[in-house]
C-alpha positions as CSV (number, residue, x, y, z in Angstrom):
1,X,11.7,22.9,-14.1
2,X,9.5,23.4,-10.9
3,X,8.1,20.1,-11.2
4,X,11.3,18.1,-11.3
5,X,12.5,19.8,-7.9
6,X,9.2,19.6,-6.0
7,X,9.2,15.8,-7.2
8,X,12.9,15.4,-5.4
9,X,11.3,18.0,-2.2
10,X,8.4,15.3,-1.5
11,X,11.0,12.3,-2.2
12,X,13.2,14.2,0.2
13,X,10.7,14.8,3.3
14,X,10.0,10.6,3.0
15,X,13.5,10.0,2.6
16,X,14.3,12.0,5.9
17,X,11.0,10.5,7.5
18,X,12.0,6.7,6.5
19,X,15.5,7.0,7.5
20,X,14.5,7.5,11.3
21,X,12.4,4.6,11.7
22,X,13.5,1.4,13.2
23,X,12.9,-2.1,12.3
24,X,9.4,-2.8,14.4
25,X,8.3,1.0,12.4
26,X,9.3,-0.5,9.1
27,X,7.5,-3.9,9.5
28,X,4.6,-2.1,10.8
29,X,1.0,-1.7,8.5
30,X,0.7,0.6,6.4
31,X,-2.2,2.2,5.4
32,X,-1.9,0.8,2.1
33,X,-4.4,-2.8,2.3
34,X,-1.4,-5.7,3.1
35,X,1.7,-3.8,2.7
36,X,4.1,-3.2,5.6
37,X,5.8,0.2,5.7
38,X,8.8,-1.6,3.6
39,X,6.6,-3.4,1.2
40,X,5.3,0.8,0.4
41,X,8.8,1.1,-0.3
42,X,9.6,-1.3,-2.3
43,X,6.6,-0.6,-4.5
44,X,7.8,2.7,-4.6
45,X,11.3,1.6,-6.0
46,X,9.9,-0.8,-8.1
47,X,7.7,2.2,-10.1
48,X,10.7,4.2,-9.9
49,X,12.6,1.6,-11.5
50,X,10.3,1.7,-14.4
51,X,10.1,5.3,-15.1
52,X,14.1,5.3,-15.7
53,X,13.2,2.3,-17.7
54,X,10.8,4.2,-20.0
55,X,13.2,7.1,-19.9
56,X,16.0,4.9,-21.5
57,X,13.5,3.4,-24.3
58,X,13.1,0.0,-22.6
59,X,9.4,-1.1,-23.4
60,X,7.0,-1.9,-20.6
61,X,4.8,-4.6,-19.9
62,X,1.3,-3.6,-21.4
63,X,-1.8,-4.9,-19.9
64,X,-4.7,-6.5,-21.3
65,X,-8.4,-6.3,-20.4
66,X,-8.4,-10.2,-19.8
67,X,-5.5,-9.9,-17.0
68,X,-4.7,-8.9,-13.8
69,X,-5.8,-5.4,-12.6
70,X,-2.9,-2.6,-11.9
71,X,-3.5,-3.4,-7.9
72,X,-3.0,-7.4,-8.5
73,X,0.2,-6.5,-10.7
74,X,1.7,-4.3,-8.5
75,X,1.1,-6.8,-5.4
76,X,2.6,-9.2,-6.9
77,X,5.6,-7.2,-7.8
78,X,6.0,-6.7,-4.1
79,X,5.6,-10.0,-3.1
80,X,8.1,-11.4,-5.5
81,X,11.0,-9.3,-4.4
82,X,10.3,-8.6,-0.2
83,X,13.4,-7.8,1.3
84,X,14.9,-6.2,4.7
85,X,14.3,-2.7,5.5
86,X,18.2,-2.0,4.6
87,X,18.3,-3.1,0.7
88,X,15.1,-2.1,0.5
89,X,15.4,1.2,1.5
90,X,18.7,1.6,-0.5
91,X,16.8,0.3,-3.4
92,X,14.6,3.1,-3.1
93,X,17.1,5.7,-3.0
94,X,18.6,4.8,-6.2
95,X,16.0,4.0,-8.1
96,X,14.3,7.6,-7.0
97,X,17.5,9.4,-8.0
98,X,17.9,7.7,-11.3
99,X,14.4,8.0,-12.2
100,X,14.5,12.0,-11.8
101,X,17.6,12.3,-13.4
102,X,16.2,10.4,-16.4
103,X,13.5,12.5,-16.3
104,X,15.0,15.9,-15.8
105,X,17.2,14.6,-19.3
106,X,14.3,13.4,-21.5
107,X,13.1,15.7,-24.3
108,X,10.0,17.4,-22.5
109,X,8.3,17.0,-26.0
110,X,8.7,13.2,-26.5
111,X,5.4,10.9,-24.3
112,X,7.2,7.9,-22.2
113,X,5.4,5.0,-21.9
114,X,3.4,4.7,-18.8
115,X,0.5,2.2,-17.7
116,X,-2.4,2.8,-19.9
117,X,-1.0,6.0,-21.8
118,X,1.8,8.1,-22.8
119,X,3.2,10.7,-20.7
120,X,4.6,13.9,-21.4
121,X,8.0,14.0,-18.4
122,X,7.1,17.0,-16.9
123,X,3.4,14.6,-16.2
124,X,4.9,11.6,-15.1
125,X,7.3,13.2,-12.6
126,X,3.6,14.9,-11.6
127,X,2.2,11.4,-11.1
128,X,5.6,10.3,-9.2
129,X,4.8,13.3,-6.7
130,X,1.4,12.4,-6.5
131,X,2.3,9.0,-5.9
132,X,5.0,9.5,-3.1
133,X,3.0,11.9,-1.0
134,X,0.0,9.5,-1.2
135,X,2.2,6.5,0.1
136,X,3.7,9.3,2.5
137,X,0.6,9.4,4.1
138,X,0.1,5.5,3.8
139,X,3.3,5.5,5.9
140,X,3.4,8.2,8.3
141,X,-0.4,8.1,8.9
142,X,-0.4,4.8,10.7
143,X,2.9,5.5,12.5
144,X,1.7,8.6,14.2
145,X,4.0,10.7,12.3
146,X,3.4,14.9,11.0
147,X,3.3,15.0,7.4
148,X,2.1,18.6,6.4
149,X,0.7,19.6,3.4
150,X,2.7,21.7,1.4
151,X,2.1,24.0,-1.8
152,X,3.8,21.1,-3.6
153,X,0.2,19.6,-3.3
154,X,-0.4,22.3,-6.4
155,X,0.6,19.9,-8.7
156,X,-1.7,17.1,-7.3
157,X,-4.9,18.8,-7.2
158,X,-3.9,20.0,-11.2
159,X,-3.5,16.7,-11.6
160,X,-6.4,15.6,-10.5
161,X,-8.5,17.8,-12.2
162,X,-6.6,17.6,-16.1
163,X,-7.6,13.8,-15.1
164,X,-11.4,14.6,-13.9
165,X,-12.1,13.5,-18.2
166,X,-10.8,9.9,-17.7
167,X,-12.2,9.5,-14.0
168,X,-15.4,10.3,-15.1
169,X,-15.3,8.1,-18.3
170,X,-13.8,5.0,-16.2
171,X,-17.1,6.1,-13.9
172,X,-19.4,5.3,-16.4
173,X,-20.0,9.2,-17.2
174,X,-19.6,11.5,-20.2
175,X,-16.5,14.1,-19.6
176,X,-18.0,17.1,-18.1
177,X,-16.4,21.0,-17.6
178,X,-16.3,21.4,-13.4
179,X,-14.4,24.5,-12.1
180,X,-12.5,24.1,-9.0
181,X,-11.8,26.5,-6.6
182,X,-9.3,25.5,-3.4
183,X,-7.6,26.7,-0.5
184,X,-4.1,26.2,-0.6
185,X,-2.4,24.5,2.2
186,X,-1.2,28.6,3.4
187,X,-5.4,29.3,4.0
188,X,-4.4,32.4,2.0
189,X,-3.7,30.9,-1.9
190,X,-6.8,29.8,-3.9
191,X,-5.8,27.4,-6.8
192,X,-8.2,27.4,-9.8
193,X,-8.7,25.1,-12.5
194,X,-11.3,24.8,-15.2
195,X,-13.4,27.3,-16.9
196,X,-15.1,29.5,-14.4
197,X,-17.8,29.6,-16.2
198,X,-18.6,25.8,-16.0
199,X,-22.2,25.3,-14.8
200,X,-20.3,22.5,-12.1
201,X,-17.9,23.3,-9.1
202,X,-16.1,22.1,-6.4
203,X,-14.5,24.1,-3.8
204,X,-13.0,23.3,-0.6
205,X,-9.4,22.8,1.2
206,X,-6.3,21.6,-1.9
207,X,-5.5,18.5,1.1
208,X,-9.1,17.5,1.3
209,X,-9.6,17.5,-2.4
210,X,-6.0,15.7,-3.2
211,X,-6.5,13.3,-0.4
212,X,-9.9,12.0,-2.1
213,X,-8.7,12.2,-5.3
214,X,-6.1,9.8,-4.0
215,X,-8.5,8.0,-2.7
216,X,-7.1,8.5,1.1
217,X,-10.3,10.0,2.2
218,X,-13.9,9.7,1.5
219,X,-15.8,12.6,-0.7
220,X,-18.9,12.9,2.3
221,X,-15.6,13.4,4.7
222,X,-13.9,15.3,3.0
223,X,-15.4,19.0,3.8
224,X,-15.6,19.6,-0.1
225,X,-18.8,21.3,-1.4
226,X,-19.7,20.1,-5.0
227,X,-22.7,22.4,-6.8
228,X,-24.3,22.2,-10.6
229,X,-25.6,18.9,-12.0
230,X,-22.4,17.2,-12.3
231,X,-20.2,18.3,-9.1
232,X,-21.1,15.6,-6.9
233,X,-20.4,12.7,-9.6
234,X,-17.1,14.5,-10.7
235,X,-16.2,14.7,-6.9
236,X,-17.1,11.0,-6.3
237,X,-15.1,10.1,-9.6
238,X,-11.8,12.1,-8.3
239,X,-8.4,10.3,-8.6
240,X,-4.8,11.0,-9.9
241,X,-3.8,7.3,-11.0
242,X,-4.6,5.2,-13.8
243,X,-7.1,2.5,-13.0
């Protein structure tokens, strides 16, 4: 499935990225609030960890509306088990290669836990591409180094708008139909999504629209026009993670 092998193509480009940086590089800020470039990592082994978890059956934590947020948990995930770049970064490679595999093996039928909902495999590995590619740019952003946006971002901007429903509901908005219209990372390909007939729109470039729905960039710099009575709130409410 497409998915599966544009999931291992973004895990890939970071491994290649993370495997020529040295050790001031790794302990350097991220752009992610706290984390060094290896704390990043970690976090993404940790997750990774936990799909092939779900995969093999083995029940996840579950979070209640009296405890920590997803942010807190995660951060103290990282905190708990900080390591040197070295097993760190070998941590990550195994637990990204098990956690396809798992993935590419589970019945594409059966939801996996995950978070706050089921998912579908074919959707989680889209949230683990979403996820890497943000934390790419976490990583390579404040290093200095090229990270290019591929077509790969397809499957993040989809992502963000099959998720536009709950975004808007965790907003404090009813789920609204908003047609998007963007220019793929070639400036020739436009990706649609929605019902083109929705009286709400927002069009612009696929990176600009995946980068604020990853929360990487602001909505009033993002370049993205939003039109009709609910464009600008959908735009504002963007995101391809669970809250």
């Amino acid at each position: 499935m497409v998915i599966f092998d544009d999931l291992e193509a973004e895990q890939d480009r970071l491994e290649n990225i993370l495997d020529g940086l040295d050790e001031a590089q790794w302990a350097f800020a991220s752009g992610a609030a706290g984390w060094s470039v290896a704390d990043v990592v970690l976090h993404l082994a940790q997750t990774e960890e936990a799909v092939a978890a779900s995969a093999a059956g083995v029940s996840l934590a579950v979070r209640t509306a009296s405890g920590p947020t997803l942010d807190q948990v995660m951060d103290q995930l990282v905190q708990a088990e900080r390591a040197a770049p070295a097993p760190v970064f070998q941590r990550w490679r195994e637990a990204r290669l098990a956690a396809v595999t798992a993935l590419r093996a589970a019945d594409p039928k059966r939801s996996l836990q995950w978070v706050d909902a089921p998912l579908k495999p074919a959707t989680l590995a889209t949230t683990r591409l979403a996820e890497h590619w943000a934390h790419g740019l976490d990583i390579t952003g404040p290093l200095g180094i090229g990270f290019a946006d591929t077509a790969r971002l397809s499957h993040i901007a989809w992502l963000a708008h099959r998720s536009l429903p709950y975004a808007l509901v965790l907003a404090g908005e009813q789920p609204q139909e908003v047609f998007c219209e963007l220019m793929a990372p070639d400036g020739m390909a436009r990706w649609r999504y929605g019902p083109p007939g929705a009286d709400s729109a927002i069009t612009g470039p696929a990176g600009a629209f995946c980068r604020v729905a990853a929360h990487r960039l602001a909505p009033g710099k993002s370049g993205l026009r939003a039109t009709g009575l609910h464009g600008a709130t959908a735009l504002h409410a963007l995101r391809t993670y669970a809250a």
